[in-house]
MARBA-3410 file (N, C-alpha, C, O; in Angstrom, 1 decimal):
128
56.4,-1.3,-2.5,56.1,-0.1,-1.8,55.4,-0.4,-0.5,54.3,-1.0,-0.5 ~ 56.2,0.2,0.9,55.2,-0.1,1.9,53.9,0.9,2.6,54.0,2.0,3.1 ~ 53.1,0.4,2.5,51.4,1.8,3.0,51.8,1.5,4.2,52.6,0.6,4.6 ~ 51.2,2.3,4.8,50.2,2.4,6.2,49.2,3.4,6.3,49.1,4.6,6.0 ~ 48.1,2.3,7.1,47.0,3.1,7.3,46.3,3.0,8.5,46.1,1.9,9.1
45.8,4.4,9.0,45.8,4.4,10.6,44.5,4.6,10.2,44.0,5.2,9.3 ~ 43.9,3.9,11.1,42.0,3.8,11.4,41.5,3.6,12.6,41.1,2.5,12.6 ~ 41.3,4.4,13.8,40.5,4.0,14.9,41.6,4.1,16.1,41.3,3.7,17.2 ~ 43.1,4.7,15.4,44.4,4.4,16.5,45.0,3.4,15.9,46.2,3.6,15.6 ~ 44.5,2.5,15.7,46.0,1.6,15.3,46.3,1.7,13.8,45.5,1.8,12.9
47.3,1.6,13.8,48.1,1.7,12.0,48.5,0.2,11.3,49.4,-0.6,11.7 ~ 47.8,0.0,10.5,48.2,-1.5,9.7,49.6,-1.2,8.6,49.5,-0.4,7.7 ~ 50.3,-1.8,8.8,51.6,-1.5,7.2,51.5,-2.8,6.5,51.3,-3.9,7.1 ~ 51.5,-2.4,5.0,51.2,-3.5,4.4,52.2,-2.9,2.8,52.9,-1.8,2.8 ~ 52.1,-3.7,2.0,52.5,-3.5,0.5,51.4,-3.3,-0.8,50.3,-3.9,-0.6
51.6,-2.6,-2.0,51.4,-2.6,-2.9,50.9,-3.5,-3.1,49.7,-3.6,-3.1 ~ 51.6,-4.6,-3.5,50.9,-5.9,-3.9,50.4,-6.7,-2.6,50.0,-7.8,-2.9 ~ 50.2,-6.4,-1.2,49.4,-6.7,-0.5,47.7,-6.7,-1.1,46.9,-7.5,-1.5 ~ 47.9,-5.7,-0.9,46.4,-4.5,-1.2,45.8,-5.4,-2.6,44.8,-6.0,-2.7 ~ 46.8,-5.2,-3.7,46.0,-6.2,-4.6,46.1,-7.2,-4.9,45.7,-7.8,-6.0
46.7,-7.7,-3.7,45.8,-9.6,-3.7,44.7,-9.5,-3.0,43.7,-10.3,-3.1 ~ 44.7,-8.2,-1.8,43.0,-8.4,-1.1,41.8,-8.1,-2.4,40.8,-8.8,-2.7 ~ 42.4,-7.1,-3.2,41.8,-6.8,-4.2,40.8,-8.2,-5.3,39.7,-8.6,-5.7 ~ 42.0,-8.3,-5.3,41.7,-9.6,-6.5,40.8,-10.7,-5.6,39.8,-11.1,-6.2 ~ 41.0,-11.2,-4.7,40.1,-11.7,-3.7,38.6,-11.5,-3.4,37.8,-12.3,-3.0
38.4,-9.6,-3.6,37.4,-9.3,-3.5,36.4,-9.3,-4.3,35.2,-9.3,-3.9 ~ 37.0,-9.2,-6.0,36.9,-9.6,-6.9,36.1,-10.8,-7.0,34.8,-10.9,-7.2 ~ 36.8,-11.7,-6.9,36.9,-13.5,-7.1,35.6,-13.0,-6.5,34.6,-12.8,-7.3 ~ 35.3,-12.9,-4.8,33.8,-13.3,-4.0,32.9,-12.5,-4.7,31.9,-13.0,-5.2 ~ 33.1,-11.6,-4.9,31.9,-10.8,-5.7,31.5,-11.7,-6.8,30.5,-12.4,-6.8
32.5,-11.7,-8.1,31.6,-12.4,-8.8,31.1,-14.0,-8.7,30.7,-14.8,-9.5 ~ 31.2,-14.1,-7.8,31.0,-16.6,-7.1,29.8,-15.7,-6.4,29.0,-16.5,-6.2 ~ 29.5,-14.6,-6.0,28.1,-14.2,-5.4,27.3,-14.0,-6.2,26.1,-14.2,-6.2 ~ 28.1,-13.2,-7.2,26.9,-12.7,-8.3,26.0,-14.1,-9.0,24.8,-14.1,-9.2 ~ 27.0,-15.2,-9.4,26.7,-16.5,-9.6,25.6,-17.2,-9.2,24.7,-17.8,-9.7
26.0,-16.7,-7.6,25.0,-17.7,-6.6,23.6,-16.9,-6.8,22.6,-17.5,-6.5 ~ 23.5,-15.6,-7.2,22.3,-15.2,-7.2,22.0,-15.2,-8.4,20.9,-14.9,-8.2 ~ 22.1,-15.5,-10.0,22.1,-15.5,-10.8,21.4,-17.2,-10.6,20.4,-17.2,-11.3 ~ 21.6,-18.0,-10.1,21.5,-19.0,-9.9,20.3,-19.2,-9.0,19.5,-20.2,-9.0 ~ 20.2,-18.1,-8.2,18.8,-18.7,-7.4,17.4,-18.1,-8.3,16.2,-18.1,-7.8
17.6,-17.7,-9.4,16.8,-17.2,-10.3,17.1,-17.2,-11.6,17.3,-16.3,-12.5 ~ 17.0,-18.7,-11.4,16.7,-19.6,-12.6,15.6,-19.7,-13.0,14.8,-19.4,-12.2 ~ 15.2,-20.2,-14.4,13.9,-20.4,-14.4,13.1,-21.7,-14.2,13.7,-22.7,-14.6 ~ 11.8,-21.8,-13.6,11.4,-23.2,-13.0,11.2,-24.0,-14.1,11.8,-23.5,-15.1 ~ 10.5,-25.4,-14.4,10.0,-26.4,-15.5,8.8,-25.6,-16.1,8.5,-25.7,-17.2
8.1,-24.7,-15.3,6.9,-23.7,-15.8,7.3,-22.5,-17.3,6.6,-22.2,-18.3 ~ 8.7,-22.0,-17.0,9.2,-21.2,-17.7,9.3,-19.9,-16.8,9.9,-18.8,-17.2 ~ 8.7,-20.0,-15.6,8.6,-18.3,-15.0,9.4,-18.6,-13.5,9.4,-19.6,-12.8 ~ 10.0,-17.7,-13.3,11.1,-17.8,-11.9,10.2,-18.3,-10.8,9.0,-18.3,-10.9 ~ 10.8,-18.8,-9.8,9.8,-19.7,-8.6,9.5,-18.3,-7.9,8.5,-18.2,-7.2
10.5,-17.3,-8.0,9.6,-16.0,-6.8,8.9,-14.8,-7.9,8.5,-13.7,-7.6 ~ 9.1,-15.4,-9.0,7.6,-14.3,-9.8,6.5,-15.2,-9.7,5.3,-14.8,-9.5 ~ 6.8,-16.6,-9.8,5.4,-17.3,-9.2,4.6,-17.1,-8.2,3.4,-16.8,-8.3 ~ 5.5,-17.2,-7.0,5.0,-16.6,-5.9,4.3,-15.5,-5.9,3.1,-15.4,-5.6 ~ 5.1,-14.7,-6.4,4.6,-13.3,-6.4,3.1,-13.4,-7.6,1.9,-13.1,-7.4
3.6,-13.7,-8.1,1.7,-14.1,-9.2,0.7,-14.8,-8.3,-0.5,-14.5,-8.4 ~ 1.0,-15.8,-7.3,0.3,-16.0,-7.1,-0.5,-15.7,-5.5,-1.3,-16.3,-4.9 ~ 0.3,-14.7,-5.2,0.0,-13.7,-4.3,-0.8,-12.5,-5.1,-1.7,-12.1,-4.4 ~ -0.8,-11.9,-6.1,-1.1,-11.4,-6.6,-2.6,-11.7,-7.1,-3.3,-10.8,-6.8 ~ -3.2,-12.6,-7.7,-3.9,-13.9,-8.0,-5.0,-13.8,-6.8,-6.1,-13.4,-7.0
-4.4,-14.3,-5.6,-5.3,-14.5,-4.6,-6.1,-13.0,-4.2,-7.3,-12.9,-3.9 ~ -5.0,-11.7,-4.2,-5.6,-10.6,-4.0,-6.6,-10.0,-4.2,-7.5,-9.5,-3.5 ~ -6.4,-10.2,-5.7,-7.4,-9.9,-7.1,-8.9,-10.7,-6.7,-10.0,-10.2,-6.7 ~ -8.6,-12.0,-6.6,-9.9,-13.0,-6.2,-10.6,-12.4,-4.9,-11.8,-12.1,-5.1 ~ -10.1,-12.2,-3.9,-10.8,-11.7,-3.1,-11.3,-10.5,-3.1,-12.5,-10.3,-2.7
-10.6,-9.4,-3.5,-11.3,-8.3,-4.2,-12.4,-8.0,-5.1,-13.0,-7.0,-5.4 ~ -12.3,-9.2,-5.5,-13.7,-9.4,-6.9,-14.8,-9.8,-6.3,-15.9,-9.1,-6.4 ~ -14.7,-10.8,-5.5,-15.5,-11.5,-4.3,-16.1,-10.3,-3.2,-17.2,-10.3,-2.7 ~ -15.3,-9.5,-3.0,-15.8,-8.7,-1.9,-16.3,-7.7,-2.9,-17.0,-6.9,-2.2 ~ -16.4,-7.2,-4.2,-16.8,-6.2,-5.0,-18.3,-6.7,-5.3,-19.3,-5.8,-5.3
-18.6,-7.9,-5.6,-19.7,-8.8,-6.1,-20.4,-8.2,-4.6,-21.0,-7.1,-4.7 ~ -20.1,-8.9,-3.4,-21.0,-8.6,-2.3,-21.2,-7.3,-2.1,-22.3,-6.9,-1.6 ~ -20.4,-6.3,-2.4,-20.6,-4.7,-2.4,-22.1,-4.5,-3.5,-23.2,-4.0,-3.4 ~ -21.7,-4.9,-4.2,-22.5,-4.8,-5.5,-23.9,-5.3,-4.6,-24.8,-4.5,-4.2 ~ -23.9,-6.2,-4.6,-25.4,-7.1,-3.1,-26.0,-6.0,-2.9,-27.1,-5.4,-3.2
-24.4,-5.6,-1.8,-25.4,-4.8,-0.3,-26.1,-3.6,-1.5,-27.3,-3.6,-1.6 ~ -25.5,-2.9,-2.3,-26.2,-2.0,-3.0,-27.7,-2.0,-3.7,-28.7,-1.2,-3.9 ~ -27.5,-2.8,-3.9,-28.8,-3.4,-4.9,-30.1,-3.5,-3.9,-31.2,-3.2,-4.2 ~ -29.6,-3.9,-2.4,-30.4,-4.6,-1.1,-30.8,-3.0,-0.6,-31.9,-2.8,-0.3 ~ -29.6,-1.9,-0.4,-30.1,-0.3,0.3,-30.7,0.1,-1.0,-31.9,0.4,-0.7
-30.6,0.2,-1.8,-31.9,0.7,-3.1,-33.0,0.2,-3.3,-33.9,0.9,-3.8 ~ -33.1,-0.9,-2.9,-34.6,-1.5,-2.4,-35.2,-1.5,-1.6,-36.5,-1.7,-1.7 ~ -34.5,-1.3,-0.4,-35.2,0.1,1.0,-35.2,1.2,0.9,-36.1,1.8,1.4 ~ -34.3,1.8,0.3,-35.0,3.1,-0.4,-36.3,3.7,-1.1,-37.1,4.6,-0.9 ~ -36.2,2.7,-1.8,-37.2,2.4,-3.1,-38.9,2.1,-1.8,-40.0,2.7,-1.6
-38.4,1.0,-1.3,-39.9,0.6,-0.5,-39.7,2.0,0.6,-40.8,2.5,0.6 ~ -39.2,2.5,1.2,-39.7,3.9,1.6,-39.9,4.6,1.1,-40.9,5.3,1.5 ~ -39.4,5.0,0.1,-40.3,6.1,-1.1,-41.4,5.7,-1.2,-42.4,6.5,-1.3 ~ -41.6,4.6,-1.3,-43.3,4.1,-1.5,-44.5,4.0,-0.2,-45.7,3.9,-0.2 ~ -43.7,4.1,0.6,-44.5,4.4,1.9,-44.2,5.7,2.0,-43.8,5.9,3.2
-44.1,6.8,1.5,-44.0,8.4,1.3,-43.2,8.6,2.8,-43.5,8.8,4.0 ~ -41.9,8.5,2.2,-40.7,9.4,3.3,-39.7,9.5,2.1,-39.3,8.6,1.4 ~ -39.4,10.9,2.1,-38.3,11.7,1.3,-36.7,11.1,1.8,-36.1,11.3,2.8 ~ -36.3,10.3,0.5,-35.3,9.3,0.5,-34.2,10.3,0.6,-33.3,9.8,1.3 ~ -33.9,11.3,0.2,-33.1,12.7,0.3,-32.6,13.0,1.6,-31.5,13.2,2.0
-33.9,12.9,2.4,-33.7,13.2,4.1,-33.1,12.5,4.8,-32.1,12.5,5.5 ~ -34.2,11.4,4.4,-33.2,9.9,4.9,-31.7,9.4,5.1,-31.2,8.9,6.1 ~ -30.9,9.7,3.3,-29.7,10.0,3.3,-28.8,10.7,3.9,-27.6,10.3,4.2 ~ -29.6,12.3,4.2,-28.6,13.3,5.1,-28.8,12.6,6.6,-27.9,12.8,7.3 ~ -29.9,11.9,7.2,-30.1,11.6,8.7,-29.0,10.8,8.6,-28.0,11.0,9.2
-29.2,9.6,7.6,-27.9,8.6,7.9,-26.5,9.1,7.7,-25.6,8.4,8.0 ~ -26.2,10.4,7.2,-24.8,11.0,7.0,-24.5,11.3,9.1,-23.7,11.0,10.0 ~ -25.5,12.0,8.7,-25.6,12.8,10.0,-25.1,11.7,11.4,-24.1,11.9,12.1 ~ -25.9,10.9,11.6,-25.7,9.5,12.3,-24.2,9.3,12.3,-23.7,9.3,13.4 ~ -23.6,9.1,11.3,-22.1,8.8,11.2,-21.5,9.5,12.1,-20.8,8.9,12.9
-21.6,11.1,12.0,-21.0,11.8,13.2,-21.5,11.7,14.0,-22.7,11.5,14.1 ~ -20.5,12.0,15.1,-20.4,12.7,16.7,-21.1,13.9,16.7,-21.1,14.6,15.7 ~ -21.8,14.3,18.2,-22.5,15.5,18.5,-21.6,16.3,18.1,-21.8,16.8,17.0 ~ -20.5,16.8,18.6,-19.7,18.1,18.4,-19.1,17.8,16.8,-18.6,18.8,16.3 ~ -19.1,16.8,16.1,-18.8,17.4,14.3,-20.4,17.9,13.6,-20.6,18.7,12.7
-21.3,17.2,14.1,-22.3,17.8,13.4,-23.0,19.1,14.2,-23.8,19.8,13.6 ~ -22.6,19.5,15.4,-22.8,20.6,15.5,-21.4,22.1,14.7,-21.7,23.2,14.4 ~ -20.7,21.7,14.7,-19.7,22.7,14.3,-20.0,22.6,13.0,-19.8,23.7,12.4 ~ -20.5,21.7,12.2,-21.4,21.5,10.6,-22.1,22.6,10.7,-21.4,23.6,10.5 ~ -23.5,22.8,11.2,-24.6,23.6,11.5,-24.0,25.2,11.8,-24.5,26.2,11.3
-22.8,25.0,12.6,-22.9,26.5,13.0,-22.1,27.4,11.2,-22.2,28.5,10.8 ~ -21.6,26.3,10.6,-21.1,26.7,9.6,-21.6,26.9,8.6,-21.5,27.9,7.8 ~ -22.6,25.6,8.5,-23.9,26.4,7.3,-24.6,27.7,8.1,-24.8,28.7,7.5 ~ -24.8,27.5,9.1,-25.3,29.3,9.1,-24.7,30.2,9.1,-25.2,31.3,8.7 ~ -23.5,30.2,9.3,-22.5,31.4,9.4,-22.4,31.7,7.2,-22.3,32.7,6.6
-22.6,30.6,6.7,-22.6,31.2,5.1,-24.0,31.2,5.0,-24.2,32.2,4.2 ~ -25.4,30.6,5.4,-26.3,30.9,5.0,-26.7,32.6,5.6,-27.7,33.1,5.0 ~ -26.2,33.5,6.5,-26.2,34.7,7.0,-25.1,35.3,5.4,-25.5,36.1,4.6 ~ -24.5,34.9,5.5,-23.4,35.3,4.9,-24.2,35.6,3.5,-23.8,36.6,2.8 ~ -25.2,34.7,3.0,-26.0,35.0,1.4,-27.0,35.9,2.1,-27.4,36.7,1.2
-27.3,36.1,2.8,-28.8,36.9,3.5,-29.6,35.3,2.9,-29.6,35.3,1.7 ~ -30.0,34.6,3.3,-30.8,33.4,3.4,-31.3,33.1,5.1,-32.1,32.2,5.4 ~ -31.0,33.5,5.6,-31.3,33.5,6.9,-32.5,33.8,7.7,-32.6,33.6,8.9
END
């Protein structure tokens, strides 16, 4: 049986059994590919694939550093609670302290638009 098939303008004519020898061909590379990937993920002399290794031990290093930097978080904490601690003891309200240093973080116009908002609800309880 002869096809034709037009794509883009031009028309290719071909046969029935054209079509499925491309067929069978496409076949054939597909699976000699599937192979070759079946093959690049093999497993190592370890027992675990060389790119879940990798990946573990990218994983591995993450974790380490994260622990490492949690320990020094852990530090600095221990170090601002013990200036806390010795300003409470030299009588300054560690409470205050806290909101100055929030406060500090912002910009003049976010901590003023703060202010206008606690008053707009402290009016709003009659607390004003």
């Amino acid at each position: 049986m002869d096809i034709s098939i037009t794509a883009g303008g031009q028309t290719v004519h071909t046969t029935s059994e054209a079509l499925q020898g491309v067929a069978g061909r496409i076949k054939k590379e597909s699976a000699r590919h599937s192979e070759r990937q079946s093959e690049a993920f093999t497993p190592t002399e370890y027992g675990r694939d060389k790119y879940e290794s990798v990946a573990a031990d990218q994983l591995k290093a993450f974790i380490e550093r994260i622990e490492r930097l949690e320990e020094e978080k852990a530090g600095v904490a221990g170090d601002i609670r013990e200036i806390f601690s010795e300003a409470k003891g030299n009588g300054f309200d560690t409470k205050v302290m806290r909101r100055v240093i929030a406060l500090r973080r912002k910009d003049r116009a976010e901590r003023q638009e703060e202010e206008a908002i606690l008053e707009l609800y402290l009016q709003a309880l009659g607390m004003d």
